[in-house]
C-alpha positions as CSV (number, residue, x, y, z in Angstrom):
1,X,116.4,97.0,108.5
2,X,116.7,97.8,104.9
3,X,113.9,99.2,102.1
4,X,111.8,96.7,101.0
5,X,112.8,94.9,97.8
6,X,110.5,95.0,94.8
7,X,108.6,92.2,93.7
8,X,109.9,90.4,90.9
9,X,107.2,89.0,88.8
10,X,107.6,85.6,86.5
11,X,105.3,84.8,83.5
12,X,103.7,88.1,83.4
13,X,101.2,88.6,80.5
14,X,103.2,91.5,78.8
15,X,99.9,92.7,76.7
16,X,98.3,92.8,80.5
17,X,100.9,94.7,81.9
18,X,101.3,97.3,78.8
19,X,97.3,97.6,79.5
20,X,97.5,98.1,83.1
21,X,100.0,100.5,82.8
22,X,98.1,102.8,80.1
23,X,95.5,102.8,83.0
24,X,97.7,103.5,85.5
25,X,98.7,106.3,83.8
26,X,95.8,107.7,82.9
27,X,94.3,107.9,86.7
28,X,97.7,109.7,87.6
29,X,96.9,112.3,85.1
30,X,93.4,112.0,85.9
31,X,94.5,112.8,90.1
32,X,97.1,115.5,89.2
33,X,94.1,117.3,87.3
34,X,91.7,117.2,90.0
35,X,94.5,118.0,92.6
36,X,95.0,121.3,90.7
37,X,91.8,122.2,90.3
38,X,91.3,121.2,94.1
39,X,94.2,123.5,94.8
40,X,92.7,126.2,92.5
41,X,88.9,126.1,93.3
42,X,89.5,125.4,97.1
43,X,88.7,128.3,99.3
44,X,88.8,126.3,102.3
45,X,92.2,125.1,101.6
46,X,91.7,121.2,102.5
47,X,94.8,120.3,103.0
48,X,93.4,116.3,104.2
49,X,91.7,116.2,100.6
50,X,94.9,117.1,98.9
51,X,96.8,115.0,101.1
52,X,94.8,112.4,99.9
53,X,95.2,112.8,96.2
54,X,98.9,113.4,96.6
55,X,98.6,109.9,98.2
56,X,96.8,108.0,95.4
57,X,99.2,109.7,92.8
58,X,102.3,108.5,94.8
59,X,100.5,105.1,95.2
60,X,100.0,104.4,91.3
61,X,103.4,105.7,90.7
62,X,104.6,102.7,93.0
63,X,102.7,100.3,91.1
64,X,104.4,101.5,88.3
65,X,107.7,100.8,89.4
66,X,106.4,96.8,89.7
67,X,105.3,96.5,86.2
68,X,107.9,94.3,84.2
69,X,109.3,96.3,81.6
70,X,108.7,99.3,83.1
71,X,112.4,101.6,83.2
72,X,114.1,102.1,86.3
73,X,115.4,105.5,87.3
């Protein structure tokens, strides 16, 4: 079994995907700040909570990827 293949997407709005990818980026920034803090601030150490914003940051960093236009690496 291989990786799955990306999505290839036809007739894409390219004004919608320049938008949706500002956002995107903005909520990675967004999460990286608040996982910082969350490391910072944390006395408890909740490693579940971080977990979970690594998560989402990985997750929008995917979507990314499927954007048309978007470079690949």
């Amino acid at each position: 079994m291989g990786q799955p293949q990306a999505t290839t997407l036809v007739n894409v709005d390219q004004q919608n995907s320049q938008s949706l990818r500002q956002k995107l980026l903005c909520e990675i920034t967004r999460l990286e700040r608040q996982l910082e803090q969350l490391k910072i601030n944390d006395t408890n150490r909740d490693f579940s909570q971080q977990q979970t914003y690594k998560e989402m940051i990985h997750s929008r960093k995917e979507m990314l990827t499927t954007l048309p236009g978007t470079p690949t690496q």
